[in-house]
C-alpha positions in Angstrom: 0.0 0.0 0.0 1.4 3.2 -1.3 -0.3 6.8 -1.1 -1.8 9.7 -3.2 -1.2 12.8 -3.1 -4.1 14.8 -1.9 -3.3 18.2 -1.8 0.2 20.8 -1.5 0.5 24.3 -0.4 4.3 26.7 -0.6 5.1 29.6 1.1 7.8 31.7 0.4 9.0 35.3 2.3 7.5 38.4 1.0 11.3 39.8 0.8 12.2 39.5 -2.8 16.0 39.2 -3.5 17.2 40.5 -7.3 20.5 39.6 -8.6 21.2 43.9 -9.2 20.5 43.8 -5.2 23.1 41.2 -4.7 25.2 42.8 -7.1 25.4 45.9 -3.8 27.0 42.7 -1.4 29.4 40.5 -3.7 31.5 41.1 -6.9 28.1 39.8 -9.5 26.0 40.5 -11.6 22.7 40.1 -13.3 24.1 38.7 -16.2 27.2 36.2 -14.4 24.4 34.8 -12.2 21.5 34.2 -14.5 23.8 32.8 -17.7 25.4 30.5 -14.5 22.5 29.4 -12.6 19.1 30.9 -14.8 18.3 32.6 -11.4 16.7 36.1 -11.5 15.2 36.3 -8.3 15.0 34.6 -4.8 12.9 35.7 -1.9 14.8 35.6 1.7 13.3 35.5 5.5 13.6 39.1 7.5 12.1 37.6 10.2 10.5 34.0 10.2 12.2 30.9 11.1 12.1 27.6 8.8 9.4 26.4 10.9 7.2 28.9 10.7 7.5 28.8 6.8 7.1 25.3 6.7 3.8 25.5 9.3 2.4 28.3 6.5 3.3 25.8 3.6 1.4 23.3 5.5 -1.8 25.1 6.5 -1.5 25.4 2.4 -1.9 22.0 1.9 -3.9 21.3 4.3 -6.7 23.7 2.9 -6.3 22.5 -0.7 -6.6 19.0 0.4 -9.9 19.9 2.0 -8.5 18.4 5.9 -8.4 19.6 9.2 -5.1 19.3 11.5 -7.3 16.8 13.4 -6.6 14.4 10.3 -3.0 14.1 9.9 -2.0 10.9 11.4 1.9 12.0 11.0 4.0 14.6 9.9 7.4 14.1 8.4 9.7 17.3 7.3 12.6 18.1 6.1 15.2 20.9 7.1 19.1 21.4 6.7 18.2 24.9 8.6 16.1 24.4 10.9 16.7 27.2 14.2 17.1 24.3 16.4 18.7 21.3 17.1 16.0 20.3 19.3 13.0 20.8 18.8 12.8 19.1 15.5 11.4 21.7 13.2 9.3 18.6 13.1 7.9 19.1 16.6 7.9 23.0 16.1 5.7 22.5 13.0 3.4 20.2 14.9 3.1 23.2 17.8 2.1 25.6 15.0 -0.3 23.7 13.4 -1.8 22.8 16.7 -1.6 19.5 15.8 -1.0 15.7 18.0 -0.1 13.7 15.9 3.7 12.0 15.7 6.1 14.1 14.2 9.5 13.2 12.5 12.5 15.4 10.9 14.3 13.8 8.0 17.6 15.2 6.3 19.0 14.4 3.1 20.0 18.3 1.9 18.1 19.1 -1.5 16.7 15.4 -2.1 14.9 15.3 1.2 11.2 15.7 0.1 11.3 12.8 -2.0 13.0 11.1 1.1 10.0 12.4 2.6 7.5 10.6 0.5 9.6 6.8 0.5 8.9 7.1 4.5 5.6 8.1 4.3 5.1 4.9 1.9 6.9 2.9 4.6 4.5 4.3 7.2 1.6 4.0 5.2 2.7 0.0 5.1 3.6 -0.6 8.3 0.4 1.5 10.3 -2.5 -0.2 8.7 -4.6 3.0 10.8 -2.3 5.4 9.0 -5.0 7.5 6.4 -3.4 10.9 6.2 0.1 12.4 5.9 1.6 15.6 6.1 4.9 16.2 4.6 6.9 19.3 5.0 10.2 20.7 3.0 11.1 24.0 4.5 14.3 26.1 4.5 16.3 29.6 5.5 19.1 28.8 3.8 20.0 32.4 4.0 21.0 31.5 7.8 23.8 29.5 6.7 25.6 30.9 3.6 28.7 32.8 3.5 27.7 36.4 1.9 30.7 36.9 0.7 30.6 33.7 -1.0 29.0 34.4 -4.1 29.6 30.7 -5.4 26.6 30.0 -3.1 25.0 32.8 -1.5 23.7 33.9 -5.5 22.0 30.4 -5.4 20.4 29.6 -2.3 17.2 30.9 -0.7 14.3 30.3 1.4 10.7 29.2 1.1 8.8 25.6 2.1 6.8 23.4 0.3 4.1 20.4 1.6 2.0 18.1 0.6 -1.2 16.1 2.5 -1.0 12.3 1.3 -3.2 9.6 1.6 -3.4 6.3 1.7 -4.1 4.9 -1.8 -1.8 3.3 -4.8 -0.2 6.2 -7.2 3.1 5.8 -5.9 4.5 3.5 -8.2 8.4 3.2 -7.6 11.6 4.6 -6.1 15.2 4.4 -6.5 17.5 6.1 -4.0 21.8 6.5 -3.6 23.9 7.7 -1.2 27.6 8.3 -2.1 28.7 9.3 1.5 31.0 12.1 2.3 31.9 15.6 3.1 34.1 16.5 0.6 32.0 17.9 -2.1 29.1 19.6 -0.2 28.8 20.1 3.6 27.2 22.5 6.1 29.5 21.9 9.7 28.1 22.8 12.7 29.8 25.4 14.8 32.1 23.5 17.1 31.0 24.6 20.3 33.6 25.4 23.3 34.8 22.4 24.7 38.2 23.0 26.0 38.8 19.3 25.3 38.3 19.3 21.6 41.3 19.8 19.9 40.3 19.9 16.1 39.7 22.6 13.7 36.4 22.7 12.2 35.0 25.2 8.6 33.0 27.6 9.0 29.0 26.7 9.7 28.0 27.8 5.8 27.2 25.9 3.0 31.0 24.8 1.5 30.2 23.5 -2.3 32.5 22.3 -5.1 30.4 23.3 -7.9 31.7 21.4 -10.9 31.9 18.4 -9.0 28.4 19.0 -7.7 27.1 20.2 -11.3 28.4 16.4 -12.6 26.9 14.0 -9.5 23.9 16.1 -10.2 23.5 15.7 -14.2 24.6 11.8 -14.0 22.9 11.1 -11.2 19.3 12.8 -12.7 19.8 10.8 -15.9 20.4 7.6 -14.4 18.0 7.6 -11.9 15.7 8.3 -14.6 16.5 6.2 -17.2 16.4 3.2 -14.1 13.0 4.1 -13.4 11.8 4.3 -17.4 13.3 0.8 -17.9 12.3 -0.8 -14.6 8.2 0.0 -14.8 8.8 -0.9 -19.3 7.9 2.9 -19.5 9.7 5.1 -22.2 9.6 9.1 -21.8 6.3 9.5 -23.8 4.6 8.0 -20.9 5.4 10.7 -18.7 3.5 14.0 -18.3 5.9 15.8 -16.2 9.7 15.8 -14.8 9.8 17.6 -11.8 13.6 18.1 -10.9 14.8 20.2 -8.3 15.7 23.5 -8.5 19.2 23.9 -8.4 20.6 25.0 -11.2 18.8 25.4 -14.9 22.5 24.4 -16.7 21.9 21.2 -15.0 18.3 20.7 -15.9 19.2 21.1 -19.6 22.3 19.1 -19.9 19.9 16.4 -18.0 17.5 16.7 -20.8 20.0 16.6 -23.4 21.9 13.6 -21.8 18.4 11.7 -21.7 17.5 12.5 -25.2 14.3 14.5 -24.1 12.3 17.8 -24.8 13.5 20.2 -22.3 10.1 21.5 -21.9 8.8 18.4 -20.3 10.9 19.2 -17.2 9.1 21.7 -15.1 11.2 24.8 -14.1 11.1 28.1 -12.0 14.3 28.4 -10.5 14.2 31.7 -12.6 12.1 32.9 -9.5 12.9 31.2 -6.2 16.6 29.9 -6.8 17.6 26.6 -4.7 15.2 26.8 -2.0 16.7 22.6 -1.2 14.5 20.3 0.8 11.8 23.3 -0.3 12.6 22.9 -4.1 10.7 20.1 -5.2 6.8 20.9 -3.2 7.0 24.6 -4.5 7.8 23.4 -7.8 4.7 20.5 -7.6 2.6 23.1 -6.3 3.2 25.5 -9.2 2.7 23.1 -11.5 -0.5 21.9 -10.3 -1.8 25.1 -9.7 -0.9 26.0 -13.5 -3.5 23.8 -14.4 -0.7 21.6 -16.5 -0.8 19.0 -14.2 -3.6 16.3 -14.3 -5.0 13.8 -12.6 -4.0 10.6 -13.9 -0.5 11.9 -15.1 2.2 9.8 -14.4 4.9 12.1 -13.6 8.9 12.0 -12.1 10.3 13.5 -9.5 13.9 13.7 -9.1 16.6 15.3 -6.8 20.0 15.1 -5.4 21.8 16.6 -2.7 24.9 17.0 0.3 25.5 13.4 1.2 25.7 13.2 -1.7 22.5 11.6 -2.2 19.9 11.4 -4.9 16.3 10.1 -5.1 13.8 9.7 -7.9 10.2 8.4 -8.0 7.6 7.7 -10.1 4.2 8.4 -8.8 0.1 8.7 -10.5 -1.1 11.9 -10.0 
């Protein structure tokens, strides 16, 4: 027994970010970061936490699904920003929605939500009295980038996306990788004060080797594809929609181009929200549903990768 999906919701900040405004903090420019990234705009938190955002996201979903709080048997998010350690922005989210039910934080950076979605299947499996749940990806990734960095901090922003799920059978099939280690993407904690700790630690920003990121990501989109095409006796035509996340639109056309496919079947607005991470994925769902492109019945992809590295796609019924 798999799930479908019900409803989503997003929220971003009203604070809208333009690439002539970053262009005042870091050596930039409209043209260097929209030719490198297709971003043109981001929108960045003045004064809400990543729980809060996610909370809005999820009162979103929660009124296009047409359910009360009352009926979320679990929620699961997703957070590499969260303001806490503990609470969970799990729990917080739980406290805003006023809601009971368990709650769970996940992380797996930028691939998270889909993360998010093979647990819920799991849970759906396991608790037979499991009808309805909420999953949240939500992010202030402006908390932890380097601003003078503008490798990263022209890329990155915040926003949360969710989605209500119920029990039923349009998720159709996974695949998931981790390729563990630190040394292309990693976000360290601050090391504290222990006067017994002896090594040093980076900086608590988002550290990224972009071409080595830019290559895991296009190989790892392709394959992961390609596995699920062959695996379900599928080809490309079958599929309505390629949601990818948001990352980067160099690596969303050389993705399309390495899989032989019309670039316009993947679905894209980084130009608007740049890489909003565990976020990207349930804004871009939403956006497309709410374009009126997306139908019921569709079978569509979703695919991500992330700091891990990891990388997830799936193939789902809308």
């Amino acid at each position: 027994m798999s799930f479908r999906i019900m409803g989503t919701g997003m929220y971003v900040p009203p604070k809208v970010v333009t690439n002539d405004d970053l262009s005042q903090i870091v050596e930039t420019s409209d043209e260097w970061i929209s030719k490198r990234v297709g971003i043109r705009e981001r929108h960045i938190s003045e004064t809400e936490f990543t729980s809060e955002m996610g909370a809005k996201a999820a009162k979103a979903a929660l009124e296009d699904a047409g359910c009360q709080v009352e009926d979320i048997d679990m929620i699961l998010s997703a957070s590499v920003s969260g303001e806490t350690s503990s609470p969970s922005t799990a729990c917080m989210i739980q406290h805003y929605l006023g809601a009971t039910c368990p709650a769970m934080e996940l992380n797996a950076a930028c691939a998270a939500f889909l993360y998010l979605l093979e647990t819920a299947a799991a849970y759906f499996a396991l608790h037979q009295e499991y009808q309805k749940i909420l999953v949240v990806g939500c992010e202030r990734i402006s908390g932890i980038l380097d601003w003078s960095d503008r490798s990263t901090c022209v890329i990155f922003a915040d926003g949360a996306g969710a989605a209500v799920l119920e029990r039923g059978s349009n998720y159709l099939d996974s695949i998931c990788n981790v390729k563990g280690g630190d040394d292309v993407i990693k976000i360290p904690h601050d090391i504290g004060c222990s006067p017994f700790f002896k090594r040093e630690q980076d900086t608590p920003y988002i550290h990224m080797q972009g071409q080595e990121t830019f290559k895991y990501a296009v190989n790892s989109i392709a394959q992961d594809i390609t596995t699920l095409l062959e695996r379900n006796h599928l080809t490309i035509d079958d599929i309505a929609w390629i949601v990818p996340h948001q990352a980067n639109l160099r690596i969303i056309d050389f993705s399309s181009k390495r899989l032989g496919i019309d670039p316009k079947k993947m679905f894209v607005n980084i130009e608007r929200y740049g890489n909003t991470s565990s976020a990207s994925v349930p804004i871009a769902l939403h956006e497309l549903k709410e374009s009126g492109q997306l139908k019921r019945g569709d079978k569509i992809i979703l695919v991500a990768f992330g700091g891990g590295l990891s990388d997830m796609a799936c193939l789902l019924e809308y």
